[in-house]
C-alpha positions in Angstrom: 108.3 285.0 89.2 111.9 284.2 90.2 111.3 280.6 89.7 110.6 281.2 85.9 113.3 283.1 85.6 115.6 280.7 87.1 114.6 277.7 84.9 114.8 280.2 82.0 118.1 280.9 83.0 118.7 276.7 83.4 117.0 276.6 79.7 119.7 279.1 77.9 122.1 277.4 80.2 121.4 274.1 78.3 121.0 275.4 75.0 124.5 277.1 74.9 126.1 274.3 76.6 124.9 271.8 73.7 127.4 274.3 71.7 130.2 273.2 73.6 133.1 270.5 73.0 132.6 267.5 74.4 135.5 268.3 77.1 134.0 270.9 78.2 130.4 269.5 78.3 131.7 267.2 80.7 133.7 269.2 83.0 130.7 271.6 83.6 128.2 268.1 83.4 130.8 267.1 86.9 130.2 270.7 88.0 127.0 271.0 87.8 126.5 267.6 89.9 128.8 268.9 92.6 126.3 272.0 92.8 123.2 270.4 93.0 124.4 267.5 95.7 125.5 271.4 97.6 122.1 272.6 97.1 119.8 269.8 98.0 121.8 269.5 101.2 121.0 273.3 101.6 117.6 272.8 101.1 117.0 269.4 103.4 118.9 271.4 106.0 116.6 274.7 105.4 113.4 272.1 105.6 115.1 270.8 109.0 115.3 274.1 110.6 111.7 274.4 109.9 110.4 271.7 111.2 112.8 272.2 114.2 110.9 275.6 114.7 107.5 274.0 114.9 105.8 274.1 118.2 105.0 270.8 119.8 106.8 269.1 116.5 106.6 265.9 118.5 103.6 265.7 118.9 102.2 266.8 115.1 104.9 264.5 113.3 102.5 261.4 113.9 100.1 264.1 112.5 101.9 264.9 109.5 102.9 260.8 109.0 99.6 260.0 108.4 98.5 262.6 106.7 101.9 262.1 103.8 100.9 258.3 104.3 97.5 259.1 102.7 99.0 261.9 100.5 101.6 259.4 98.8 99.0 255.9 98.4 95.9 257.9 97.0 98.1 259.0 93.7 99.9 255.7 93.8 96.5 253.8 94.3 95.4 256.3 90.9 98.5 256.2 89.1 98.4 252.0 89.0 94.3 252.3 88.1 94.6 254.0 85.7 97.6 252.4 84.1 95.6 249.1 84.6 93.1 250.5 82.8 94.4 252.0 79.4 96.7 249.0 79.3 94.0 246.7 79.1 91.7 248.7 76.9 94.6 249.5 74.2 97.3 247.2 74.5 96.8 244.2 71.4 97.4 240.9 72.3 98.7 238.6 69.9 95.8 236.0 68.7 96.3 232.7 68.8 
């Protein structure tokens, strides 16, 4: 629930700011960079403490590599299969 409301919040954001002069779309464009390089180094160093708390982390991180290993080629492996396909079945070729 509070995620919705925060992108809602994100969504109004953006509409008013489309409102503003350009001066001040860019000032709060700068702004809003310097917050989110603040909160993604919040978050990676949330994540970190985490892990860190994990029992026997050594041990489960070759775990946990193999198991994102599969996690990120099975969509990849989809993703390119599926491009392959519809590219070939409706992309025209020019005839010579």
């Amino acid at each position: 629930m509070i995620e919705t409301l925060i992108m809602l919040v994100g969504v109004i954001a953006g509409y008013f700011m489309l409102r503003l002069k350009n001066s001040a779309q860019k000032n709060i464009a700068v702004l809003n960079g310097k917050v989110q390089v603040i909160i993604v180094a919040l978050i990676i160093f949330i994540m970190g403490v985490n892990l860190g708390s994990i029992d026997d982390f050594a041990q489960k991180m070759l775990t946990m590599g193999v198991q994102s290993l599969i996690f990120a080629i099975i969509p990849t492996a989809f993703s390119v299969g599926v491009v392959y396909f519809f590219s070939r079945k409706f992309i025209i070729r020019g005839h010579k």
